[in-house]
FINU-63871 format. One record per atom (N, C-alpha, C, O): x, y, z; atom name. Coordinates in pm, 1 decimal, decimal comma. Atoms other than C-alpha are relative to their C-alpha. Last residue first. Layout:
BEGIN
PT         px         py         pz   atomo
PT          X          Y          Z      CA
...
This chain:
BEGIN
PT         px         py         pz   atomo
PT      142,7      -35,6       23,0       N
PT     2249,1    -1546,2     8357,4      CA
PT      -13,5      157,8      -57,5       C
PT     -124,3      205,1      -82,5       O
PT       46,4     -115,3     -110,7       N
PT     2572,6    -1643,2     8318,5      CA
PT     -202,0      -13,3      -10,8       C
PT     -293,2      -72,9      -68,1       O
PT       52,1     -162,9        0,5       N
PT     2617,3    -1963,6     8088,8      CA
PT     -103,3      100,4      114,4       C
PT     -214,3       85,0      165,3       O
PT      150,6      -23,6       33,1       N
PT     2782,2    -2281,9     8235,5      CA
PT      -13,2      132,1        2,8       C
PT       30,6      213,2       84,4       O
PT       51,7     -152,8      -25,5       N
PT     3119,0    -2371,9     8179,8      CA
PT     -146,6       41,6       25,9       C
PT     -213,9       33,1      -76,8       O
PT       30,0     -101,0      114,3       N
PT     3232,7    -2743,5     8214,7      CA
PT      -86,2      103,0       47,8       C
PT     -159,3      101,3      146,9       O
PT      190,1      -28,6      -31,8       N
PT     3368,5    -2932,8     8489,9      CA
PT        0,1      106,4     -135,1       C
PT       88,3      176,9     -184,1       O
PT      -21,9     -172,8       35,3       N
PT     3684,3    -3101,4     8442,4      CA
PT      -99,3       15,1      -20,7       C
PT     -176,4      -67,5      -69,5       O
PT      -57,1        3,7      150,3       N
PT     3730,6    -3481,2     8587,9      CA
PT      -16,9      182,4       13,3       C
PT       10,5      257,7      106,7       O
PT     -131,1      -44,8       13,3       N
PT     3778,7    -3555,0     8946,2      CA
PT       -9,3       47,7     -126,3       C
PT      103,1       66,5     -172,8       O
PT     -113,1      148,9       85,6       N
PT     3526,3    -3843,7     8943,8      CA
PT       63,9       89,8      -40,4       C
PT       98,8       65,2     -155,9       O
PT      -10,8      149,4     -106,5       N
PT     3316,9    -3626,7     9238,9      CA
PT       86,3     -116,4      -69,7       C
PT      131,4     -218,7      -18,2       O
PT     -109,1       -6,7     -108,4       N
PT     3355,9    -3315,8     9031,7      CA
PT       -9,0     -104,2      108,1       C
PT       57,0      -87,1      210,6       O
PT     -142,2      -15,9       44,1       N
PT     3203,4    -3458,3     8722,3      CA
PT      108,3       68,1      105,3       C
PT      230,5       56,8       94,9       O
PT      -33,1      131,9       46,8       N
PT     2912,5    -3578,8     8889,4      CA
PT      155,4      -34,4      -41,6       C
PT      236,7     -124,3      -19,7       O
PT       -6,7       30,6     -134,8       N
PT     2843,1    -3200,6     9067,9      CA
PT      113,8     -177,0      -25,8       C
PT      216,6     -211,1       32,7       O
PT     -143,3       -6,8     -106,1       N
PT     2928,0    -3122,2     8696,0      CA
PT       45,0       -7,1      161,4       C
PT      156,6       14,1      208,7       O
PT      -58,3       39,5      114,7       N
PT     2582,8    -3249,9     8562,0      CA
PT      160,0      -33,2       60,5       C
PT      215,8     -132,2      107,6       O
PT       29,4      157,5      -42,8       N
PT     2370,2    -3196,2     8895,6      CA
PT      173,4      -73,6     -146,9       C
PT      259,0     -160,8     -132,2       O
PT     -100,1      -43,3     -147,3       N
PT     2514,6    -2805,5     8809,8      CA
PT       34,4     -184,1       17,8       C
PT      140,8     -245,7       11,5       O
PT     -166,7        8,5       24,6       N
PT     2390,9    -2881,1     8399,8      CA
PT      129,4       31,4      144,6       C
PT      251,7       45,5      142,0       O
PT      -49,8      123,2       19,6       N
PT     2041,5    -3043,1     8574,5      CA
PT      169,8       27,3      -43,0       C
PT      263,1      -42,8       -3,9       O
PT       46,1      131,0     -109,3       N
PT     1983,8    -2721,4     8786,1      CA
PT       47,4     -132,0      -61,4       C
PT      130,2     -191,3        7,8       O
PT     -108,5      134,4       34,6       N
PT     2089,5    -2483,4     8526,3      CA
PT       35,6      -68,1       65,5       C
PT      151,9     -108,4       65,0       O
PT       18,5        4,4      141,0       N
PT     1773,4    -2198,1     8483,6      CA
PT       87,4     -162,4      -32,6       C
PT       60,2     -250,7     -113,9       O
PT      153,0       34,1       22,0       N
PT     1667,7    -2248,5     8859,3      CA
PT       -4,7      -82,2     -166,0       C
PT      -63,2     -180,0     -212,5       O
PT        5,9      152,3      -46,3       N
PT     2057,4    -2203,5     8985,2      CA
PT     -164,2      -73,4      -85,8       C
PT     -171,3     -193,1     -113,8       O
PT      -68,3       91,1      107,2       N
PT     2032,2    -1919,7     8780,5      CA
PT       18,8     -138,1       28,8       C
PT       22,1     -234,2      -48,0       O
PT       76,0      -37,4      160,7       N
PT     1725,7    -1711,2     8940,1      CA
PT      139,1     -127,3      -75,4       C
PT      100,8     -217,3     -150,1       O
PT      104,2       36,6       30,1       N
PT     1883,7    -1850,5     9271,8      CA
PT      -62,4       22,8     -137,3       C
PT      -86,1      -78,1     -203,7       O
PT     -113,6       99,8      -16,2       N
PT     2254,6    -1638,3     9208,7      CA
PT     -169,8     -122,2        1,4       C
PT     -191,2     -158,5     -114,2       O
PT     -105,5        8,0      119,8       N
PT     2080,5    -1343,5     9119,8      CA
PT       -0,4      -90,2      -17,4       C
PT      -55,0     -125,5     -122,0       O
PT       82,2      -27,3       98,3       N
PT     1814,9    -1341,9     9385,0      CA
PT       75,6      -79,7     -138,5       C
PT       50,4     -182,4     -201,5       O
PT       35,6      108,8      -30,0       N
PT     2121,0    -1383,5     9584,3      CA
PT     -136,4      -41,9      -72,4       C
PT     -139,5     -161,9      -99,6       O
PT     -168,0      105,4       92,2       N
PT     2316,9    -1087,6     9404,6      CA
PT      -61,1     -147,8       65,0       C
PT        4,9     -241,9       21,1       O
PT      -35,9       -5,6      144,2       N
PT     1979,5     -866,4     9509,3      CA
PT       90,0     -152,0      -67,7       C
PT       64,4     -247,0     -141,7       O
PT      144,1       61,7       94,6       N
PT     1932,1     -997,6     9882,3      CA
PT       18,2        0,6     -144,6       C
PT       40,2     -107,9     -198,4       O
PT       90,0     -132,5       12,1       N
PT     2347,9     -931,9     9944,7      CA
PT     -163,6      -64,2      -80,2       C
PT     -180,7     -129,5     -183,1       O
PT      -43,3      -34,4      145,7       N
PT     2470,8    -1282,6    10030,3      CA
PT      -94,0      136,2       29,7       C
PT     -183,6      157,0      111,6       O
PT       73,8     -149,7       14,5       N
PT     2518,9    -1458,7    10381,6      CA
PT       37,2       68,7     -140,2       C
PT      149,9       64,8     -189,6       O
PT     -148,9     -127,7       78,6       N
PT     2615,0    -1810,8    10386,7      CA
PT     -117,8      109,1       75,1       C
PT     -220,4      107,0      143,1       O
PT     -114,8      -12,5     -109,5       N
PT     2473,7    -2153,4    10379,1      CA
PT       62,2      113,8      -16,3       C
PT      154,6      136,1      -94,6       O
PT     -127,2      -64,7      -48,3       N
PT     2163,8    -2142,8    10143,8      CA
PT       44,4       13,0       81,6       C
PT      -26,2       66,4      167,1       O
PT      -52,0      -50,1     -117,4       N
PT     1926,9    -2430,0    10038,5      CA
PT      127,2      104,3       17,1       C
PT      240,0       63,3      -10,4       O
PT       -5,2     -127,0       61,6       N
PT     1824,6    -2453,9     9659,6      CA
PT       18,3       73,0      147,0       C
PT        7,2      194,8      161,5       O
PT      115,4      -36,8     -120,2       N
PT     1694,7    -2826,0     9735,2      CA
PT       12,1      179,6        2,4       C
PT      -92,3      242,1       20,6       O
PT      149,6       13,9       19,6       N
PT     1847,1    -2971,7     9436,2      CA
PT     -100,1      101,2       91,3       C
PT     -210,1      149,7       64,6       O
PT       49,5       31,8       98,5       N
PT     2143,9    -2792,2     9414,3      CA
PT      -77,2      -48,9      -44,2       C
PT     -113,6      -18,5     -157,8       O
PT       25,3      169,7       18,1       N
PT     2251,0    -2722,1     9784,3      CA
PT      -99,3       11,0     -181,0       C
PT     -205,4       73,3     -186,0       O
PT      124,0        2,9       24,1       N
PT     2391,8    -2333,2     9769,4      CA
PT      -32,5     -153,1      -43,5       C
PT       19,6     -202,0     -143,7       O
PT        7,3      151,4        4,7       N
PT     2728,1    -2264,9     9950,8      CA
PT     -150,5      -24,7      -50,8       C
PT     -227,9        4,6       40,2       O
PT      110,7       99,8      -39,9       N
PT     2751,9    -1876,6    10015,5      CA
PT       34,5     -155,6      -55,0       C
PT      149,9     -164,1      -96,9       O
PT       19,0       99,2       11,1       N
PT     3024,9    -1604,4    10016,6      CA
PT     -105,7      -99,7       91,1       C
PT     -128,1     -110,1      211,7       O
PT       58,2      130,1      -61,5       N
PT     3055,3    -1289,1    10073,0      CA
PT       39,5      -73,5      -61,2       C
PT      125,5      -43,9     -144,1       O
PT      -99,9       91,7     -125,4       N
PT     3380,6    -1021,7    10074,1      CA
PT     -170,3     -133,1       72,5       C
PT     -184,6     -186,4      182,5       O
PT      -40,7     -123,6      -89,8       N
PT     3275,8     -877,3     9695,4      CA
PT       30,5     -114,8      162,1       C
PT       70,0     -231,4      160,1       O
PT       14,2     -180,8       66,1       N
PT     3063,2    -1163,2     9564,9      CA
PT        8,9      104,6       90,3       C
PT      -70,4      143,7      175,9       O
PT     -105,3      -44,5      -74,4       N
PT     3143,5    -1555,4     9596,8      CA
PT      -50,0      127,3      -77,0       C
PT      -68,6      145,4     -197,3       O
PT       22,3     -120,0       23,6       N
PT     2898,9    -1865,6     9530,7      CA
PT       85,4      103,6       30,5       C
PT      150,3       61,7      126,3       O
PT      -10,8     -102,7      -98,5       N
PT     2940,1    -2195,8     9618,8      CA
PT       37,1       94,9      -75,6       C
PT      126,2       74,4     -158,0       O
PT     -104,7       -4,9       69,8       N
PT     2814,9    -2539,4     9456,7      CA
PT       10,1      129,9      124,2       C
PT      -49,8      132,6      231,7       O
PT       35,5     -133,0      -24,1       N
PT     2604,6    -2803,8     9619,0      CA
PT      143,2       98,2     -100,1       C
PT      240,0       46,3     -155,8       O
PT      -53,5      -81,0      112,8       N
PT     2562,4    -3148,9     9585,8      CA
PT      -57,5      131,0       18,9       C
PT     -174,2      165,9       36,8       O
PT       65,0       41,8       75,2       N
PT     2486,3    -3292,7     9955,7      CA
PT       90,8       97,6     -165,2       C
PT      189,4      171,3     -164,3       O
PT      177,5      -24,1       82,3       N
PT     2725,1    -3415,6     9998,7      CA
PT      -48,8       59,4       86,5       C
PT      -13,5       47,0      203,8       O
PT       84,7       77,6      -94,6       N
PT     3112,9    -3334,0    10112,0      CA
PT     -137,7       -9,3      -67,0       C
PT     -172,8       73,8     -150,8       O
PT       95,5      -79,4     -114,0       N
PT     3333,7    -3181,3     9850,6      CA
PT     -101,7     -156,4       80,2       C
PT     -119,4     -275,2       53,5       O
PT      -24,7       64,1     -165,7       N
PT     3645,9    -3367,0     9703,6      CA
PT      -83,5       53,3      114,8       C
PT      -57,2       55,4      235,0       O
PT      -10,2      120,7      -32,0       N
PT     3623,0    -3144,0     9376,9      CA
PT       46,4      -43,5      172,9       C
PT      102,7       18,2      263,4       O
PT     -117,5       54,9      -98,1       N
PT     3527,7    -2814,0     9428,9      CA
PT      -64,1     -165,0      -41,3       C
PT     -175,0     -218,3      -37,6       O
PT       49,0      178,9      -11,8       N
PT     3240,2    -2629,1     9219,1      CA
PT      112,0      -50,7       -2,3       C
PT      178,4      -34,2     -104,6       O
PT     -160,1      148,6      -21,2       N
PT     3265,2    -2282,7     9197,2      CA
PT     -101,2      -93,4        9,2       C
PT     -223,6     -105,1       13,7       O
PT      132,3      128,6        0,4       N
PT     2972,8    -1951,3     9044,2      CA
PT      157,7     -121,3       33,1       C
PT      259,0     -128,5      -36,4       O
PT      -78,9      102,1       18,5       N
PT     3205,6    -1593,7     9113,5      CA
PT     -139,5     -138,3        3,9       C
PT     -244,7     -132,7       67,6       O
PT      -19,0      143,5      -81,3       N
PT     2937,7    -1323,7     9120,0      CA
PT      102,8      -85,7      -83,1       C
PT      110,4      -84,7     -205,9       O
PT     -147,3        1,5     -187,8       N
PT     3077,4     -960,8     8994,2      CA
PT      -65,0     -100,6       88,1       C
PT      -41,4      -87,2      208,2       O
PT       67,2     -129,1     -129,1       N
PT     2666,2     -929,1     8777,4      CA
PT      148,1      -30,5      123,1       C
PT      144,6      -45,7      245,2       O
PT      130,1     -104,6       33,1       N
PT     2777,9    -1261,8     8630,3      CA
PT      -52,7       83,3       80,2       C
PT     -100,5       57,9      190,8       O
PT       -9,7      -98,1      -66,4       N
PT     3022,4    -1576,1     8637,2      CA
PT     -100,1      139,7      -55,5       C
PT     -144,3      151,6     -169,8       O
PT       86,8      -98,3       97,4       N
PT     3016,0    -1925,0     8545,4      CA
PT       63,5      142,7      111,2       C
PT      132,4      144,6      213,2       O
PT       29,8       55,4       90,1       N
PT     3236,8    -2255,1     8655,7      CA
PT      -84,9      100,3      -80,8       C
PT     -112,5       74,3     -198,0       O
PT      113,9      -76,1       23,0       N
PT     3523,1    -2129,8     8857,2      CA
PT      -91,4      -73,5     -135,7       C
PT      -36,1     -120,9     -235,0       O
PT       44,0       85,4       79,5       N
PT     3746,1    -2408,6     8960,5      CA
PT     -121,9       84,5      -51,1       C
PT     -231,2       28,7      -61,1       O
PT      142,6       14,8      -28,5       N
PT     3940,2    -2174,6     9209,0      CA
PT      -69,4      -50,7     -127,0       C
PT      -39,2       25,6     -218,8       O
């Protein structure tokens, strides 16, 4: 799993060979979500709190997601981004 951050027992991914729009996906305890990166849309079900969570950081590293959305579409290696 291409994990790119992690915080508060959330997993933060980002999959090469994904479909658009740019999004990444989320993972805590038996959820999982899909969150669109500009638009801050969620696919899923998440505990309110850990989704909070997971939004509050999308907010802080919106251009470094857009960053490695780029870098997982040309296959390369996504870099780390800090928890929140």
């Amino acid at each position: 799993m291409p994990e790119i951050s992690r915080f508060f027992g959330i997993i933060i991914c980002m999959f090469a060979n994904e479909h658009a729009p740019a999004h990444f996906h989320a993972y805590y305890q038996d959820f999982e979500i899909a969150v669109e990166i500009e638009t801050g849309i969620v696919d899923g079900r998440f505990p309110p709190s850990q989704l909070r969570s997971v939004l509050d950081w999308l907010e802080l590293h919106r251009d470094e997601l857009m960053e490695n959305w780029n870098i997982a579409v040309g296959h390369g290696i996504l870099n780390k981004i800090k928890p929140l």
